[in-house]
LODO-45179 format. One line per 4 residues: number of its first residue (from 1); for each residue x, y, z negated of C-alpha. Coordinates in steps of 0.2 Angstrom, whole numbers, plus 5000, padded with zeros to 4 digits. Layout:
! residues N
NUM> X:Y:Z | ... .
***
This chain:
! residues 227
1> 4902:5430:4821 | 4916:5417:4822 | 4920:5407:4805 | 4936:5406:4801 .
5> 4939:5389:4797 | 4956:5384:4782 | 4965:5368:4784 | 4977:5360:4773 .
9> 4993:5354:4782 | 5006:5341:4773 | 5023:5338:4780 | 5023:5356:4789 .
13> 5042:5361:4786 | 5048:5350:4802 | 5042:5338:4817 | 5024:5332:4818 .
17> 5018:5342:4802 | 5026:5358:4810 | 5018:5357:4828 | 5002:5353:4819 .
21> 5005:5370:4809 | 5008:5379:4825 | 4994:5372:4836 | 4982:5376:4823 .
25> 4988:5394:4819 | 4986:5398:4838 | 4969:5390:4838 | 4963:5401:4826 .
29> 4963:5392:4807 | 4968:5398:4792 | 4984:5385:4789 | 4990:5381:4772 .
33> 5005:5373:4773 | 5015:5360:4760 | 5034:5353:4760 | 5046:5352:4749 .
37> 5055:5364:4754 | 5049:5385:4757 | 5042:5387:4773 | 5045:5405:4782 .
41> 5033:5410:4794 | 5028:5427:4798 | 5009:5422:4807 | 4995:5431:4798 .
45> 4984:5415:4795 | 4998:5405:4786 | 5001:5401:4767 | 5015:5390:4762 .
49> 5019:5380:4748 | 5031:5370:4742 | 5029:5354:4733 | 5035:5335:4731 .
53> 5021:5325:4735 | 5029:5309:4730 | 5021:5314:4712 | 5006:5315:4706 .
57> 5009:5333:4699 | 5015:5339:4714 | 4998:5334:4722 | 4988:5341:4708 .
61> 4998:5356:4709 | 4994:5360:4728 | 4977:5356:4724 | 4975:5368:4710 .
65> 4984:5384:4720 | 4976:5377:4739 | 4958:5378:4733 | 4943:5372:4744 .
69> 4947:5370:4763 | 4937:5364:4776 | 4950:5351:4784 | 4964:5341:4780 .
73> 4980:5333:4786 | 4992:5323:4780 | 5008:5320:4792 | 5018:5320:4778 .
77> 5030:5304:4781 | 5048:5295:4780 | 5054:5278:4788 | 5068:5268:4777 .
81> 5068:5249:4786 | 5077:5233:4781 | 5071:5217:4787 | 5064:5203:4776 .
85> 5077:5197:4766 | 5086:5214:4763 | 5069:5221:4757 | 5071:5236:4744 .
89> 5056:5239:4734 | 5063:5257:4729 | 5060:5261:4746 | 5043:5253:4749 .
93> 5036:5263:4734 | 5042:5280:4738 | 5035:5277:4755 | 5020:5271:4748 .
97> 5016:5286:4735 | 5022:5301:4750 | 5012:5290:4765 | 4997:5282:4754 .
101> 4996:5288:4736 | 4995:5306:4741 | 4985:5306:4755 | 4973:5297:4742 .
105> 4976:5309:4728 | 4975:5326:4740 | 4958:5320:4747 | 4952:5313:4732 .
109> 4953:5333:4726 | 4948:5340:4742 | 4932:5330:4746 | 4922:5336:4736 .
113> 4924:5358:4745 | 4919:5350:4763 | 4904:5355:4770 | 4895:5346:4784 .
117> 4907:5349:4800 | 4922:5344:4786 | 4936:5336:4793 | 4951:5323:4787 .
121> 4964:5317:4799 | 4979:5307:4793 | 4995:5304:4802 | 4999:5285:4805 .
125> 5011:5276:4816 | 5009:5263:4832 | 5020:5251:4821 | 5003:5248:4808 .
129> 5002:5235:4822 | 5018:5229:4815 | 5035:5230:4819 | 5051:5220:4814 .
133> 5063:5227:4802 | 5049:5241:4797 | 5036:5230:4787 | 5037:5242:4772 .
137> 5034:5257:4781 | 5022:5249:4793 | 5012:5243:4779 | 5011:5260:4773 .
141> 5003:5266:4788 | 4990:5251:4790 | 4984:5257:4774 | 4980:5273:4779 .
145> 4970:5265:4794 | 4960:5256:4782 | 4956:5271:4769 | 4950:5281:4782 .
149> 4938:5269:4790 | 4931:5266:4772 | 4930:5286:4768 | 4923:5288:4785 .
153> 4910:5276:4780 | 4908:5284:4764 | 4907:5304:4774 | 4897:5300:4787 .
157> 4881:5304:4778 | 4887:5320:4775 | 4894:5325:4794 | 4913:5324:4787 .
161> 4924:5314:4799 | 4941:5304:4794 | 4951:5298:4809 | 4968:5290:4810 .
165> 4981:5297:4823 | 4992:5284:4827 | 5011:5291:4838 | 5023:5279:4844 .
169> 5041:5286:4844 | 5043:5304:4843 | 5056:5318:4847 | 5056:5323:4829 .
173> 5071:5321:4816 | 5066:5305:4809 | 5071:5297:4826 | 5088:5299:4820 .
177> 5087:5296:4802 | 5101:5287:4795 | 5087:5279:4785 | 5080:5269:4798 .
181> 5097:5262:4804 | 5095:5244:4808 | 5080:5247:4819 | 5083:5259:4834 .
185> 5068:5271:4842 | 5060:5262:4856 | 5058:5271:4872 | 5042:5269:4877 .
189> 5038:5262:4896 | 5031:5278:4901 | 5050:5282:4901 | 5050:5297:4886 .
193> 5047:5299:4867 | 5032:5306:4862 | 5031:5326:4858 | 5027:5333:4843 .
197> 5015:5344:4851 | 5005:5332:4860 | 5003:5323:4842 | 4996:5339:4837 .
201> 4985:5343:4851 | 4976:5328:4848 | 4975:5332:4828 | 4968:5350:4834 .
205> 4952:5337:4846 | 4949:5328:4830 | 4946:5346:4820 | 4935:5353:4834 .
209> 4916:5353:4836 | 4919:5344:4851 | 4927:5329:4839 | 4912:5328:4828 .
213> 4905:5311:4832 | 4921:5303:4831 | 4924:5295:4813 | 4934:5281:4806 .
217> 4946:5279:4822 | 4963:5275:4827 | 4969:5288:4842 | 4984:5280:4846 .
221> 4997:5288:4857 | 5010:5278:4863 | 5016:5279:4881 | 5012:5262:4885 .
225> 5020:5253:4870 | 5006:5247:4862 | 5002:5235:4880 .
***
């Protein structure tokens, strides 16, 4: 009999977070999906919610009406980029409590449902490398590289993987986001952006049995950018 596995997806209104909700719908997973905004969709396996996970309320509110799932991913994000000297700090905290702090506070809650097979995956960026004009946001997503290796070392005992998907520039709508202004998307050499649903098919490896040794990696996708 095939188990029917539920997964809880962050970010799932529009670009990443969406293609991640769609990939997973048609691969068979019960998808609960979290925005801030009401998210229609007619597929059988999907539940939406909305909430502002910038708040810790908003994350314990998801918790409370999500329940136990068996994975999660947080592709919940914005950029806002200034270079150092026109640094805002407003900006670096919101990005910090939607990319960081509620990834911590969401997992925190979940961890303790997963079974053996479990599975976290968080959304970073190729700019964790670093990247002028986006040191704020680029910190944002280091972090995220360096919870998940420590919870992967902390899970592994217990057959739960965390991994770290890691796009360059992608077709979504925060490519042209007035928010990142200064600091235009860079094309990368293989001559396109990125695709949403690329991103999610490699989110949708990292959740499959076949994935299940892999634990406390960065998958980066890039097109070459990264060389």
């Amino acid at each position: 009999m095939t188990v029917v596995k539920s997964v809880l997806v962050t970010g799932a209104s529009s670009g990443i977070g969406a293609a991640i909700a769609t990939r997973l719908l048609a691969d068979g997973w019960q998808v609960r999906g979290v925005a801030r905004r009401v998210i229609a969709r007619d597929e059988p396996g999907w539940r939406g919610f909305e909430a502002d996970l910038s708040s810790i309320a908003g994350c314990d509110a998801v918790l409370a009406a999500v329940g136990p799932v068996d994975a999660f991913v947080h592709a919940a994000g914005f950029m806002e980029t200034a270079a150092l000297g026109g640094l805002d700090a407003d900006a670096g905290a919101r990005m910090w409590r939607l990319h960081v702090a509620a990834a911590e506070r969401l997992a925190n809650g979940l961890v303790g449902g997963m079974v053996a097979g479990g599975r976290i995956v968080l959304v970073g960026s190729r700019t964790a490398q670093g990247a002028a004009g986006r040191s704020q946001y680029a910190a944002t997503k280091a972090a995220l590289v360096a919870m998940a290796r420590s919870w992967a070392i902390e899970l592994a005992p217990r057959g739960v993987s965390v991994n770290v998907v890691a796009p360059a520039a992608t077709e979504t709508p925060m490519l042209a986001d007035p928010a990142r202004g200064g600091t235009p998307p860079r094309l990368p050499p293989m001559g396109r952006y990125i695709q949403p649903a690329e991103v999610a098919a490699a989110v949708a490896f990292l959740l499959s049995p076949e994935a299940a040794m892999i634990t406390g990696q960065t998958l980066t996708i890039c097109g070459g950018s990264s060389l």
